[in-house]
Each structure stands twice: as C-alpha cells, then as structure tokens.
C-alpha positions as CSV (number, residue, x, y, z in Angstrom):
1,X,0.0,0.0,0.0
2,X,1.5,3.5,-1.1
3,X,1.9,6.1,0.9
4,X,-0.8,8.0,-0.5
5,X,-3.2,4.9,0.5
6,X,-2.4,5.0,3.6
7,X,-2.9,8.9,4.6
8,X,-6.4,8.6,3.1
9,X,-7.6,5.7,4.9
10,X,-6.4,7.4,8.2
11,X,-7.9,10.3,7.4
12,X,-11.4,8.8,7.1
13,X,-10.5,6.7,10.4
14,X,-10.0,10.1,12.1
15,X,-13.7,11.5,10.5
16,X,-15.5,8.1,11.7
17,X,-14.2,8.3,15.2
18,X,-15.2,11.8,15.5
19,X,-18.6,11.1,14.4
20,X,-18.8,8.3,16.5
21,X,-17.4,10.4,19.5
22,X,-20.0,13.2,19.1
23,X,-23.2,11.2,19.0
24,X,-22.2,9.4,22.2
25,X,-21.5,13.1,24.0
26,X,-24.1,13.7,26.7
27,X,-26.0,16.8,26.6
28,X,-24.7,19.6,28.2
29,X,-28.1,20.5,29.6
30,X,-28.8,17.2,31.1
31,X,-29.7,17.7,34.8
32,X,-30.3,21.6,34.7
33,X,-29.3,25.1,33.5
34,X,-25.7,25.3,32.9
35,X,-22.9,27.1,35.1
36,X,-23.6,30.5,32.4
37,X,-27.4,30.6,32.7
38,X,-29.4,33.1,34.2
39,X,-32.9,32.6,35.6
40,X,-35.1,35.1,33.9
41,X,-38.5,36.1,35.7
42,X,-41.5,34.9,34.2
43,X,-43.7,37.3,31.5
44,X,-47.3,37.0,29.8
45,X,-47.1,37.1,26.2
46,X,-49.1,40.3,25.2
47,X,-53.0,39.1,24.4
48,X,-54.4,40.0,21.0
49,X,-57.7,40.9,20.2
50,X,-58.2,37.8,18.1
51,X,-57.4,35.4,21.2
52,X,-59.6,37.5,23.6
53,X,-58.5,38.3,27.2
54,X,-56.3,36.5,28.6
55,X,-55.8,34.4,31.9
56,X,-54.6,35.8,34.7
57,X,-51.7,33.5,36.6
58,X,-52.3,32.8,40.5
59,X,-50.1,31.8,42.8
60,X,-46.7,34.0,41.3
61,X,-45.0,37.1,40.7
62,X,-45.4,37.3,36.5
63,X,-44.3,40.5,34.6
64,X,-47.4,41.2,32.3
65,X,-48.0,42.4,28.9
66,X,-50.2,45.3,28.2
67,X,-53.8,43.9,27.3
68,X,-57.0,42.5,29.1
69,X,-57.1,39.8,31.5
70,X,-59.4,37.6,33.2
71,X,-59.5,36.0,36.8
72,X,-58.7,32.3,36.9
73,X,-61.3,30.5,39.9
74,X,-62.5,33.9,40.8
75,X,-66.4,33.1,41.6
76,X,-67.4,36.1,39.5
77,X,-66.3,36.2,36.1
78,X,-65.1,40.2,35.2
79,X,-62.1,41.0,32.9
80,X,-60.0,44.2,33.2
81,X,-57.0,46.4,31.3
82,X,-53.8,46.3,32.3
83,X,-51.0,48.6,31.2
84,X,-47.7,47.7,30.2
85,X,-45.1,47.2,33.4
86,X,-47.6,45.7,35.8
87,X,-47.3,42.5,36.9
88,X,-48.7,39.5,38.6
89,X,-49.4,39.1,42.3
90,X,-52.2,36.9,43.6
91,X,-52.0,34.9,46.8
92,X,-55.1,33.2,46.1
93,X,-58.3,32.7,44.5
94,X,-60.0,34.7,46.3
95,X,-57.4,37.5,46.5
96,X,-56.2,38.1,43.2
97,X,-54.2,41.2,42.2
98,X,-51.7,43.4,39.4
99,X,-49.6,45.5,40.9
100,X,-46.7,47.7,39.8
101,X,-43.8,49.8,41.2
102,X,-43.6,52.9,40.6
103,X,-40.0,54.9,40.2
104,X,-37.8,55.8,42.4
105,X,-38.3,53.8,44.9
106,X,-41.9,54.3,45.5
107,X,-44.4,52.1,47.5
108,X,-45.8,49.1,44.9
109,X,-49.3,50.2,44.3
110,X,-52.2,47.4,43.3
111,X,-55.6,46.8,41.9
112,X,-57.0,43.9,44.0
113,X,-60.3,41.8,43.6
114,X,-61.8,40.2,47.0
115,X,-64.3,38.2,47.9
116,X,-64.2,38.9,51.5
117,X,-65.9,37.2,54.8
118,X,-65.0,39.6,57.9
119,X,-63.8,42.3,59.5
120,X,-60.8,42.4,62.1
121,X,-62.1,43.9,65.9
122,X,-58.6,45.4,66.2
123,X,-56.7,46.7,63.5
124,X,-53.7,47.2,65.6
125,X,-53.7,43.2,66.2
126,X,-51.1,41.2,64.3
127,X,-52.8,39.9,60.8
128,X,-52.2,36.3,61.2
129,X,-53.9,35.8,64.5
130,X,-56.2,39.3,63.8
131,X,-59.5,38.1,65.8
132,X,-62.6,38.7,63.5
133,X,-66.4,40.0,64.0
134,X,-68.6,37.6,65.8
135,X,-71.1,37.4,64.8
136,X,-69.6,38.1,61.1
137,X,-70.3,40.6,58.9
138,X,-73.8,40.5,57.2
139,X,-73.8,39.2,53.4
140,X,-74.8,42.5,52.2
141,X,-73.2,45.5,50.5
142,X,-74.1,48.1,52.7
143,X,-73.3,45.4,55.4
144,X,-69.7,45.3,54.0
145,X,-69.4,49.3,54.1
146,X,-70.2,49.9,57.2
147,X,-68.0,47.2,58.9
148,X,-65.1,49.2,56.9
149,X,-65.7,52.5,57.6
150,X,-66.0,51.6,61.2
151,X,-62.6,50.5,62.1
152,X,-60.9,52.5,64.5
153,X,-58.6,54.7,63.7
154,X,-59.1,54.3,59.7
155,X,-60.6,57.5,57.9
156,X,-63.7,56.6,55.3
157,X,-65.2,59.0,53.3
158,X,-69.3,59.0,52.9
159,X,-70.1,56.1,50.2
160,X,-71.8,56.6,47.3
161,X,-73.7,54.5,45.3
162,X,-72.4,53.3,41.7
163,X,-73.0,50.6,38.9
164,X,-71.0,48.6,36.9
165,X,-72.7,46.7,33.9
166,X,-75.9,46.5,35.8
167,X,-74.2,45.4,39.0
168,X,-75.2,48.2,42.2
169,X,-72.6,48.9,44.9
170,X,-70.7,51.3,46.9
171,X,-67.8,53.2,46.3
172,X,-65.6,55.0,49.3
173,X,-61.8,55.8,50.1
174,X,-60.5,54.4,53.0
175,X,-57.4,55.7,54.5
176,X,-55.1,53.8,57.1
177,X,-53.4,55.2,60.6
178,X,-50.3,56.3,60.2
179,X,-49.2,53.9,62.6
180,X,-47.0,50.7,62.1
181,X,-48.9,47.6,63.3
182,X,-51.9,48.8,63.0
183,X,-53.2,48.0,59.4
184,X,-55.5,44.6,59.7
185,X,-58.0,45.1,58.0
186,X,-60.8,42.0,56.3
187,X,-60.3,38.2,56.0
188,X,-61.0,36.2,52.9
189,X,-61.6,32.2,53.4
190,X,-58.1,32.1,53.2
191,X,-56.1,35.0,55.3
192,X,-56.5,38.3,56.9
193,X,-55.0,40.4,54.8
194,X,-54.2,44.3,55.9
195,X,-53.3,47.9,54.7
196,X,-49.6,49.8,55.3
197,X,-48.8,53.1,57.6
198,X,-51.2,55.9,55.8
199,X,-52.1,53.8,52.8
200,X,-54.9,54.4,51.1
201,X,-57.6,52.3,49.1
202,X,-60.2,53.4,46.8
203,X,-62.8,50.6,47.9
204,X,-65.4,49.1,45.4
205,X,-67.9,46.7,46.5
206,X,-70.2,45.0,44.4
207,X,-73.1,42.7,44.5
208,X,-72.8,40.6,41.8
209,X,-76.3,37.8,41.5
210,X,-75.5,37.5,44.9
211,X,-72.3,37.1,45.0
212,X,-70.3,40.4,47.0
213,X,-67.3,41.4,45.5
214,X,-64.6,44.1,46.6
215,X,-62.5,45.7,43.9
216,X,-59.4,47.5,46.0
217,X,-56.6,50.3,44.4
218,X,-54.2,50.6,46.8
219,X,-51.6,53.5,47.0
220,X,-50.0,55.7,49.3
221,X,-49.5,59.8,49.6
222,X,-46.0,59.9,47.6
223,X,-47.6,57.9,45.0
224,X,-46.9,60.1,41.8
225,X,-50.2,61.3,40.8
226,X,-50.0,59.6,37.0
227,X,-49.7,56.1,39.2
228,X,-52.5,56.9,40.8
229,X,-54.0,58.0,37.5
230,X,-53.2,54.5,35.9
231,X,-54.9,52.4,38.8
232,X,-58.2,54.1,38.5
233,X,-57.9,53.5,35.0
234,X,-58.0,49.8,35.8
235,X,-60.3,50.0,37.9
236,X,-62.6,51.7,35.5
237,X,-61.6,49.2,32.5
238,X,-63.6,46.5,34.7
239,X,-66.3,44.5,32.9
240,X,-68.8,41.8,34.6
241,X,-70.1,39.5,32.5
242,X,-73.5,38.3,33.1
C-alpha cells in the first residue's frame, strides 16, 4: 500500500471516530441550567384581540403584557386592562391582584379583587392571628361598608352608590393610621389580609347575583399622581359579564 493509500484511509479513520465520538457526547443541559445561565422572571405574552383576554396567573410574581385579563377560579367572572409594566401578584383565588412599582423607589401600588368574609375587631392586632367580628359581617353591600368605615382609627369618606354593567354597589376611600402595626383590615376564606402606615384604598364593592365582590386600588401619599392616574384607569376598565 503506497503512501498516498495509507494517509487517506487514516484520514477517514479520524472522520469516523469523530462522528462516532460526538453522537455518544451527553448533553450539556442534562440535569439543569448550565454554570452560564441566568434565571429570567416569568412574563405573559401580550394578548391579541383575536385570542380574547387572557388568563390571569395565581399563585406568582409574573411580569405582564399590556392587554385584558381575566380571573382564573374567581367566583365572579369580570375582565379588566392592564398597562404595560404591571405585573402578577395573587395569593389566592380569592385575592387576586396586578400590581406595579412605581420609580424611584416608591411604594408598589395594586388593583386587587376580594371576595371577602369579615372584618378584624382590632386593626392594631397582628394579621395572622387578627381576631374577627362575631357574629360576622352580614352578606350584604351596605353590610360590607359599614364594617369598613368603622374600624378604628381608619378614615372613610361618605359612600356613594355606583353601577358597573348592571351590577349596584358602593364606592368610598379608605385611608389607614399612620401607625406601624396597626393595618389589619378584612379576611377572605383564606387569610386576613391588611393595609400599610397611611395607605390608602379606593374601595369598590359589588353585588354581583349574589355574589359580593370588593374591587381595592391601593396607594399611598408619595404615589406620583400619574400612578395613581393608571390604577383608576384599571379600575374603571372592569367589565362583569353576566
């Protein structure tokens, strides 16, 4: 065999083993993200009008893209507008919520939707252990309002009566002492839930075929005013479907 032979038969040798060698590699992703990869948070693809609102995820912290959403095992179906740099924050089904932060360090702001059971006795009690009306709060609207406006040391303002899409209720702005510790506020079937030092919610509740819904913006005195412009404008973009 010449010389010539011989270097081309090595040559393919070298090829095959190479070929051989590569489709035996394991993968370098096997097992998890490598060493270089960096976690990304999560984000809604923005919703188009031909694929109708979109669902609303529970249970995490998801950026969201501009366009209208719907609550996921809410027991009143409604859908609302969300602008761009909102996101995600819902701790349950029966608390679900977009929020956003605003610049420079500003308190996080939020439209929330409630269906909720009681009222704390104390506000200044710790939330987790907050003890609750007894007998509860009545079912009713007005029921709802005045258990609100008549925790101590909060500031309501006189409701007034509104509709949305048929639906009667009562609108009021509630503002919280300027007091650490002393924000409890309602319960849900799930938690007590509460309002910071001098924050302030612009309360909606709703009767809905039965069913009493509260709509909450929440935002605080430093809130720039176009923040606070951008809330009411979700709350305003909510529909209730029949």
């Amino acid at each position: 065999m010449n010389n010539t032979i011989r270097i081309g038969l090595a040559a393919v040798a070298v090829v095959v083993i190479a070929i051989i060698a590569i489709q035996f590699l394991p993968d370098s992703n096997v097992g998890g993200p490598g060493p270089t990869d960096t976690p990304q948070p999560a984000s809604t693809p923005a919703p188009s009008a031909a694929e109708g609102p979109s669902e609303l995820p529970l249970g995490e912290l998801t950026d969201l893209a501009a366009g209208t959403y719907f609550l996921s095992s809410f027991p009143v179906q409604l859908t609302f507008d969300v602008p761009a740099g909102w996101f995600s924050c819902s701790p349950s089904p029966v608390e679900q919520a977009v929020c956003y932060e605003p610049s420079n360090n500003q308190p996080v702001i939020a439209v929330s939707f409630l269906i909720v059971d009681n009222v704390v006795t104390d506000p200044c009690q710790d939330q987790e252990g907050a003890e609750l009306l007894d007998p509860p709060v009545g079912p009713s609207v007005d029921d709802l309002v005045a258990a609100i406006s008549s925790l101590e040391g909060y500031e309501a303002t006189t409701p007034q009566d509104i509709t949305v899409d048929g639906f009667d209720g009562q609108e009021f702005t509630l503002t919280a002492p300027d007091v650490h510790g002393c924000g409890a506020t309602w319960a849900t079937a799930d938690r007590t839930t509460g309002m910071g030092a001098g924050e302030i919610n612009l309360l909606r509740i709703l009767d809905v075929d039965g069913v009493r819904v509260l709509i909450s913006g929440a935002y605080h005195p430093v809130t720039p005013e176009a923040d606070v412009a951008a809330l009411q404008q979700v709350m305003d973009s909510v529909h209730i479907e029949p």
